[in-house]
N, C-alpha and C positions, 0 to 999 in steps of 0.2 A: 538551423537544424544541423544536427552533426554526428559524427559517427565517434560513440565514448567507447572507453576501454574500460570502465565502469562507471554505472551511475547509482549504485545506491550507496546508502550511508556504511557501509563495512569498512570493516580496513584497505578494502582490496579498492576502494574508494579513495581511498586517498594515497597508497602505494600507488597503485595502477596510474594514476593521472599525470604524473609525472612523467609515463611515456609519448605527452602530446609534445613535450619541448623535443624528443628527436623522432616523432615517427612513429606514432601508433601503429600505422599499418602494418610496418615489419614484425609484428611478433605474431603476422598470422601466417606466417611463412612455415609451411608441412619441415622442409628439413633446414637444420642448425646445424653445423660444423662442430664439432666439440670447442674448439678454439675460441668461437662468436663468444662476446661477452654479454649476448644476450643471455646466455645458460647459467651464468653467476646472480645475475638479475631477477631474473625469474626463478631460479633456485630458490633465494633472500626473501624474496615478494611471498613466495608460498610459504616458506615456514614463519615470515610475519605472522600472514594472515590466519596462519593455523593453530600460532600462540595468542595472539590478542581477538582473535573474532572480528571484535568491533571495536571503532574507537569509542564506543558509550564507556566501556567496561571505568575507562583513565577516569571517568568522575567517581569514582569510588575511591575513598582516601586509602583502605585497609587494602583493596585490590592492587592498586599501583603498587604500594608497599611489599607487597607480592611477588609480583611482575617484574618488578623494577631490576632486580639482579640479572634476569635472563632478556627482558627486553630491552636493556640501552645497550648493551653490545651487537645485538640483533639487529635493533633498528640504525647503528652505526656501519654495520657488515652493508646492511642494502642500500641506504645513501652512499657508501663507498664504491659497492655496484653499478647504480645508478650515475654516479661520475665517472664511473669506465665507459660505460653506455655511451651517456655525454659526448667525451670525447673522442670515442668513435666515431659518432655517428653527425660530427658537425663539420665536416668536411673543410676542416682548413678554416671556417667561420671563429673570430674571434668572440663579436657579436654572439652567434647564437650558442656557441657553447657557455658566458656569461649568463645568457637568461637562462638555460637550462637549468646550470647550475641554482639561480636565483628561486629556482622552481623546487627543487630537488628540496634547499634549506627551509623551503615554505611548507612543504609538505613533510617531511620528517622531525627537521629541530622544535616543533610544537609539540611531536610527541615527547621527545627527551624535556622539554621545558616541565609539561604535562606529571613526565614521572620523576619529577623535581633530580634533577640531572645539575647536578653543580657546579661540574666545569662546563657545561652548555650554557646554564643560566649567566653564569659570571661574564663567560666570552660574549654575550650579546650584549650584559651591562656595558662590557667597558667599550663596547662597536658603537653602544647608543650616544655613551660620554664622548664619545673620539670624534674626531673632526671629517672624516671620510662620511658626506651627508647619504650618499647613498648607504653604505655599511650601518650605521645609524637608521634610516628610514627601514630599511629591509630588520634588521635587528626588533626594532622598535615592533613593528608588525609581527614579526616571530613570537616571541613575548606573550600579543594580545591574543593569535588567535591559540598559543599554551593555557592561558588564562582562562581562555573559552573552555577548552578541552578538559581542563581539571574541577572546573567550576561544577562543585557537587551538588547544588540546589539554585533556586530560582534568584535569591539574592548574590548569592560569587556573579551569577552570569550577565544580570543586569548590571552590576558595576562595568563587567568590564566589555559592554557594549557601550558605557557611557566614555570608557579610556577609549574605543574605538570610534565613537566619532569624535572625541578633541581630535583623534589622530588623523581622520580625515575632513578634519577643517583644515589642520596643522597644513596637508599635502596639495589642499586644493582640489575641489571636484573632476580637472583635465589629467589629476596624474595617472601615469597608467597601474605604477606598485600598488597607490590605493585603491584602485579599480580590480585589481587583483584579490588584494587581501581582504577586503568585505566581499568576494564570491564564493572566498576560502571559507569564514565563517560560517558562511550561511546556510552553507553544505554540511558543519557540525553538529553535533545530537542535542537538543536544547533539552531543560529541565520543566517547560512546562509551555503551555500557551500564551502565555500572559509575555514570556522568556522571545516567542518565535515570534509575537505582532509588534512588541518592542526593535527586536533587531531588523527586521523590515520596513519600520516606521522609521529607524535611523539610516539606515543605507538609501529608502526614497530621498529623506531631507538631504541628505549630502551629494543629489542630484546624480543619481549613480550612472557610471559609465560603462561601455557597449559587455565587460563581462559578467559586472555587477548586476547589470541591468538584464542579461541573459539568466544568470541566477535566480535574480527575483522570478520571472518565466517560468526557469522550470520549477522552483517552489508553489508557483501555482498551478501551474500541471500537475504536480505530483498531488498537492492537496487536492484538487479535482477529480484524480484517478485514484486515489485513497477512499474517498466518501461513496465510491462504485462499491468497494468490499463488502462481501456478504449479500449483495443483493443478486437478481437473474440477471442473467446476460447471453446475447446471443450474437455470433460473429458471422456474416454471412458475404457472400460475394462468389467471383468466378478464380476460376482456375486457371494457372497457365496455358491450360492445353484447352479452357474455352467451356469446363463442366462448371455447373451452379451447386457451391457447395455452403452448409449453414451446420454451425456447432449444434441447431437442433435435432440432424440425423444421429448425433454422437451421445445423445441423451443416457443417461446410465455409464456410462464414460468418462474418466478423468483425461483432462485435455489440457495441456501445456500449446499457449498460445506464443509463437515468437514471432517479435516485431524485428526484421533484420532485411538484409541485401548482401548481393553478392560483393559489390565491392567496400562492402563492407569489414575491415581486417579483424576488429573485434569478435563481429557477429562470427565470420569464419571459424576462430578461435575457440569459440563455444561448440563446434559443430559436433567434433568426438566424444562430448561427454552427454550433448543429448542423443547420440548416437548410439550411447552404451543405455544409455537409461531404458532408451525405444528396445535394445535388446530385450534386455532385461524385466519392461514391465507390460511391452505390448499384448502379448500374450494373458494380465492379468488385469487390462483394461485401459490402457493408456495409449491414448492419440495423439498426434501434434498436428498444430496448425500453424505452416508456416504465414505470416503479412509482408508480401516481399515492396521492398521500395525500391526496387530496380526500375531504372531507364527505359531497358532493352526489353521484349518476352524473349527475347534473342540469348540474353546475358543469362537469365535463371535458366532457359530449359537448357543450353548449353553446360551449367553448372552442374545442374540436377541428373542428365546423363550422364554425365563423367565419374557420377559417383553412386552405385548403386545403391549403397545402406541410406542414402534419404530417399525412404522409403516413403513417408506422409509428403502430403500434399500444400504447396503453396497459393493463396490468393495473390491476385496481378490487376493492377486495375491499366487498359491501355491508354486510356486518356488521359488519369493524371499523371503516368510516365512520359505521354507524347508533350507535356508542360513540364518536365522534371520537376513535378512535384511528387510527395510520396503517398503512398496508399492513402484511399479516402476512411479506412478506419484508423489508420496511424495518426490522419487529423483530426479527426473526431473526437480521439481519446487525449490528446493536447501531448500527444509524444512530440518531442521536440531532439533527443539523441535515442539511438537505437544500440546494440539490441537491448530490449524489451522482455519482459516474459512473464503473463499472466500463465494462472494455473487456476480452470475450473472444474468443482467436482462432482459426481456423478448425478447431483439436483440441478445441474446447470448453474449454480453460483458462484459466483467471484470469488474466490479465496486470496487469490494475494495477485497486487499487480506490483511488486517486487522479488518472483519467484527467481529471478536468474541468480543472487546469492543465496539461498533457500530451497534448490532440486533436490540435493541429494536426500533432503529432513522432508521437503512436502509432499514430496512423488509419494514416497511408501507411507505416510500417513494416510494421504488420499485415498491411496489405493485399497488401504483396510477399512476403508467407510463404507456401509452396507445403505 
């Protein structure tokens, strides 16, 4: 289990992740210095994610072709960022400033590969050709999961699920770069069914390793919590402060359900913007329900007093916090990184258990459903 800085398939999915090589936690910090090079960072990341959406959009040949003028210097500006970042925040570590780095290239030069970026494509050919076998390995991997990413229908992507595993035969089932690059995959937007049981049949047989293997995880979680969509659902349990409370009393009511913790930086992070939403839509039917997977009842209601405007109300289970394990409805539902955020509406239905990229478009659709 772990605390993401995003988990769904958006851009901000694969911008954001990038923050675990120096510290996700830090960017839930209330104030930034103008100086911090977090503010370049997160500047970059946002207008990414505001010009591309998602990364589905890159399998459209005529859309890239589009994009392409204004997204390879974009997504060049916040890899650039993201290497300030880096070396800030690696304290003297040669080491970990390297993997960051290696992180940084995994997660952006896919997309320049993606929107056929020339002097990107060429620089990895001649890394793959050169004798530096790491520069080659990491190159090589770039490449495929670009390949992924542009791959406009079912046939591009099964080829190059087939160059992905020569490539992790090539590396051997203990490497860690290939343990990396099939979880990077797996997390891209496939072209069809046929596209997702294939690439999951190849990363099993190549006996995948501990992040491959967490991938696979949460693909099945998320497939598990997909096929709830559209059907009832009812969230029920106690309160911090010890009240019995069940999404059944809220009936008639759009309810954003958030699976998060205090020390949790991410979850934090999100806190002011459903904090504006609760402004803004409580009053025309909208609740939240916080799922806390805090340790302490100590750590949430300490939290929750310090700050007036969380207003709604959090679930606390004290038994599976006294096992540091997390809410019994967070395991139920096969959350495995948090935050979280279902959003149901006023017939008590599941409408999306991917609302956290999706508030600002599902709130007020919700909310006009009669």
């Amino acid at each position: 289990m772990f605390c993401s800085t995003f988990v769904s398939r958006s851009i901000a999915a694969a911008v954001l992740s990038t923050t675990f090589a120096f510290g996700a936690s830090s960017f839930a910090q209330d104030a930034i210095s103008p100086s911090d090079p977090r503010n370049d960072y997160l500047a970059a990341v946002k207008e990414l994610r505001d010009k591309l959406g998602t990364e589905a959009v890159l399998r459209n040949e005529a859309a890239r072709a589009e994009l392409a003028t204004t997204l390879v210097p974009l997504i060049r500006r916040t890899a650039s960022a993201a290497e300030n970042l880096a070396r800030s925040s690696s304290g003297g570590s040669t080491e970990r400033q390297t993997r960051a780095f290696q992180q940084i290239h995994l997660t952006f030069n896919p997309m320049l590969v993606a929107l056929g970026d020339s002097a990107t494509i060429q620089s990895l050919d001649a890394k793959i050709a050169g004798t530096d076998a790491t520069e080659a390995k990491v190159a090589r991997g770039i490449r495929i999961i670009g390949g992924f990413l542009a791959g406009p229908g079912e046939e591009e992507q099964l080829k190059v699920i087939e160059d992905l595993s020569a490539f992790l035969k090539d590396v051997g089932k203990d490497d860690e770069l290939g343990d990396v690059i099939g979880a990077i995959v797996l997390g891209k937007p496939v072209a069809s069914p046929k596209v997702s049981a294939a690439l999951k049949k190849s990363l099993a047989d190549a006996a995948p390793g501990r992040q491959t293997a967490a991938a696979l995880k949460r693909e099945e979680s998320r497939a598990a919590q997909n096929s709830l969509v559209g059907k009832p659902i009812t969230l029920a349990g106690v309160t911090v402060d010890g009240k019995e409370l069940s999404t059944e009393q809220w009936k008639g009511k759009v309810i954003l359900v958030d699976f998060w913790a205090t020390w949790c930086g991410p979850c934090k992070a999100e806190l002011p913007r459903i904090k504006q939403l609760y402004k803004e839509y409580h009053d025309q039917g909208l609740e939240i329900l916080g799922i806390s997977n805090d340790y302490t009842a100590q750590a949430l209601s300490n939290f929750q007093a310090a700050d007036p405007e969380l207003a709604w109300p959090s679930l606390f289970d004290a038994d599976s916090a006294a096992k540091r394990k997390w809410h019994p409805l967070t395991q139920q539902y096969g959350i495995t990184g948090i935050p979280v955020m279902y959003l149901i509406d006023r017939k008590g239905i599941l409408r999306s258990v991917t609302a956290r990229g999706e508030l600002n478009e599902l709130i007020p659709k919700l909310i006009a459903e009669k």
